[in-house]
N, C-alpha and C positions, 0 to 999 in steps of 0.2 A: 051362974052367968048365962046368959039366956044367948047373948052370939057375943062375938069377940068384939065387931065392927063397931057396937052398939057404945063401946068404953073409951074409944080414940075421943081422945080431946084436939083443941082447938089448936093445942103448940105439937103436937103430932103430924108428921110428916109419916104419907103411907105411900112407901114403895109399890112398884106394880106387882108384885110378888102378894101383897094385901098385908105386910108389916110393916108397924109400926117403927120410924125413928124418933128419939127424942132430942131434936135440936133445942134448945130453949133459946127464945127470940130476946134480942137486945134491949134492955128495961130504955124508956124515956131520957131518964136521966143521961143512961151511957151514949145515947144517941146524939144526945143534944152537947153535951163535953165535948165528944168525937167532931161533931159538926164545928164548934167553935173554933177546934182548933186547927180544921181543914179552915175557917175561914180566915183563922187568922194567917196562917201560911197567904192564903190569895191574895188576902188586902196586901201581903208584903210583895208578891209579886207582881201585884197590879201599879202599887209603888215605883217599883225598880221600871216596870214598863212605862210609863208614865213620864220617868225622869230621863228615859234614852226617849219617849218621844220628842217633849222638850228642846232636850239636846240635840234629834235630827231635823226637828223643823227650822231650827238657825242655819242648818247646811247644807239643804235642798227645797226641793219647789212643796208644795203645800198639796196637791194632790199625791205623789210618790209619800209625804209622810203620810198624810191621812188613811193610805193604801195599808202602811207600815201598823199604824194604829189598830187598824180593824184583825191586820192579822193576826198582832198581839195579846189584843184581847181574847181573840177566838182562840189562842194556844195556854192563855191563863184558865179561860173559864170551861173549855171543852175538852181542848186535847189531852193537855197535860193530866186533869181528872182521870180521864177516858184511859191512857197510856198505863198510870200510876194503878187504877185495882185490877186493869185486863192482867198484867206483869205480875202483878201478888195475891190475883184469885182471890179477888173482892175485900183489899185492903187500901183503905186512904192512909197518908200520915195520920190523923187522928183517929182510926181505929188501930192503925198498927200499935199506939201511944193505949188504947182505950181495952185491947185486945178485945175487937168485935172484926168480923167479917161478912161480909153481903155474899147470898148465897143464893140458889135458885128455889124457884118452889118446889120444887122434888129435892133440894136439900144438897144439890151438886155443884158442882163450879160455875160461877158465873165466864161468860164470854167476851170478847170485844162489844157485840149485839146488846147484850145487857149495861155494859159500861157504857156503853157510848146511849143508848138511852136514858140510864139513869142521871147523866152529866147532861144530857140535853134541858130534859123535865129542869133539873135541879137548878139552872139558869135562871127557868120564869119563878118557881115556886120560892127559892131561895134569896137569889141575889134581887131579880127585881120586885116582888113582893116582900122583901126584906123576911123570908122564913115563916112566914104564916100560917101557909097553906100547908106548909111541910107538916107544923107544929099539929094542928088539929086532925092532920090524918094520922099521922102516928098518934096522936093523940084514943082517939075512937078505935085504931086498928087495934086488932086480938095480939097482933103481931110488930105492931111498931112502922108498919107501912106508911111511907110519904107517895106520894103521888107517883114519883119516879118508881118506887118499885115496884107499886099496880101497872103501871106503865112496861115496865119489864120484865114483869113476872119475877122478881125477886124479895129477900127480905133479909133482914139484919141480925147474925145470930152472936152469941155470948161464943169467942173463941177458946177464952181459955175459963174452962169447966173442970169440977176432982172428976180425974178420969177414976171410972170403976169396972176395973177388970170381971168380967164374969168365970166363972169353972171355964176352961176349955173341956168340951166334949172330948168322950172317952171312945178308946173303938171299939163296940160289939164284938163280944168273944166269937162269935159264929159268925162273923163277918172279918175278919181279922188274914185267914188264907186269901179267900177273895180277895182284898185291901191289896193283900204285896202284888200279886200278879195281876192287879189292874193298870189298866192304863190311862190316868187322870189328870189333864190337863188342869193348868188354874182357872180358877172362874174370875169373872169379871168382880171386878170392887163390891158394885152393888149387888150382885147376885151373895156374893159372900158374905156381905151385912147382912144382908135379909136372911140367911140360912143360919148365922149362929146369931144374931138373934132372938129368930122363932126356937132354937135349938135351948136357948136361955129363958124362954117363955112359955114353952108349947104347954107345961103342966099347967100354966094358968087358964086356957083355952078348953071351952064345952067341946066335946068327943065330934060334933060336927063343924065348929070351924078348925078342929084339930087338922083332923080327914082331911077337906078343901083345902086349907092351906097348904100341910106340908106336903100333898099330891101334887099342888102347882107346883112348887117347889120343887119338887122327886122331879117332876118332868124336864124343867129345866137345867138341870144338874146333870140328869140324862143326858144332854145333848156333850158332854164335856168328857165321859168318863165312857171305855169300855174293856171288858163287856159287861152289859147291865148283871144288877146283881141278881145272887139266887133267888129264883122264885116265892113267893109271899114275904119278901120282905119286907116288913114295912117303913114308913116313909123318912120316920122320925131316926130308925136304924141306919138305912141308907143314907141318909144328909149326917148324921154323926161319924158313920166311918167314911166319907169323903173330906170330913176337914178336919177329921184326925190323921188321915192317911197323907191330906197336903201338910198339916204341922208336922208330923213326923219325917217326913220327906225333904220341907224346906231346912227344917234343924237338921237332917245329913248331912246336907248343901254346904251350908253354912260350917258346919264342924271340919267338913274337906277344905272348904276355902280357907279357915283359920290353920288349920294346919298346914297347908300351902303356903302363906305366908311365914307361917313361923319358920319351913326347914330352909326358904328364900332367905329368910333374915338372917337366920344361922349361918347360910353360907358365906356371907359377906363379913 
């Protein structure tokens, strides 16, 4: 393997750490199921709104319904969209039915920012282009991208995947005293993806983007844990005994807490 960089494919998501995730993007088909049945939801609400405009224009003046219309619509086609994946972290009805979720391009949670663009775009490309434009960009994209998500910088991933557990890292016997008497906060989500796993990879990796990577890594791990460890350790040792040190740590936690409840329960 002549560098690591050189092997990331197109459905590869690379953290700022320089690892690889493997989200796999939403096939076509699942996109287009998910959409229909977001559409068909709308047309049903655009219905209901429809039939109370109807019914307020026999009851007041023609500009207050027309007022009432416009808003209506704006709450079928924008907000409500916009509301419904900011609240479930890039899920429509038809993906929560399709088990897909919209994600950002670093592979993280989408925003209200994102939702409320991608609901915008999805207006013209969708409903008044009757889906066209949607079709042929996901169509071309590597990724399944419609306009809205070039727009937003997001994209559409497969939620539910076989999840495949890798080894949990083991802790370095000569790192192991270190380990109890440090003092190692948790690391953020993505720092911790990115460390187990390159921890799950690194033997795949040529000796110099071994080096490069898990040194970034070492560095930023650094910032969380003290005191740094004994001298020449290297990289791939040190990120091993820190998330062996938090798994073994957090299953204390845990084992207290179950036990707490249980002599709670008992006394009752």
């Amino acid at each position: 393997m002549a560098h690591e960089f050189a092997t990331l494919t197109t459905d590869d998501l690379v953290t700022g750490e320089a690892v690889a995730l493997d989200l796999p993007p939403a096939s076509l088909g699942a996109r287009i199921a998910s959409g229909l049945i977001d559409l068909v939801v709308t047309v049903m609400a655009l219905m209901a709104v429809v039939m109370l405009y109807l019914v307020a224009a026999l009851q007041t003046d023609a500009a207050l319904a027309h007022v009432a219309l416009v808003g209506s619509l704006i709450t079928v086609f924008l907000v409500f969209p916009t509301t419904m994946e900011t609240l479930t972290r890039g899920r429509s009805l038809g993906k929560l039915a399709l088990g897909l979720r919209t994600v950002r391009d670093d592979a993280g949670p989408i925003t209200f920012q994102h939702a409320f663009v991608r609901s915008l775009i999805g207006v013209v490309e969708i409903y008044a282009f009757s889906g066209v434009p949607a079709f042929f960009s996901a169509l071309v994209s590597s990724r399944g991208k419609r306009l809205g998500d070039y727009a937003a910088g997001t994209y559409v991933v497969r939620d539910r995947v076989k999840l495949q557990l890798t080894v949990p890292s083991q802790m370095p016997p000569h790192l192991a005293a270190w380990a109890r008497g440090a003092d190692i906060t948790s690391l953020p989500t993505g720092l911790a993806l990115a460390v187990r796993q390159f921890l799950g990879r690194f033997h795949t990796f040529d000796p110099q983007s071994r080096t490069t990577i898990g040194g970034r890594l070492a560095d930023e791990v650094r910032r969380y844990v003290a005191p740094a460890p004994p001298p020449g350790t290297s990289a791939e040792d040190f990120l091993a005994a820190v998330v062996a040190s938090r798994r073994e740590r957090d299953q204390a936690r845990l084992r207290r807490e179950s036990e707490l409840r249980q002599r709670l329960t008992n006394r009752r």
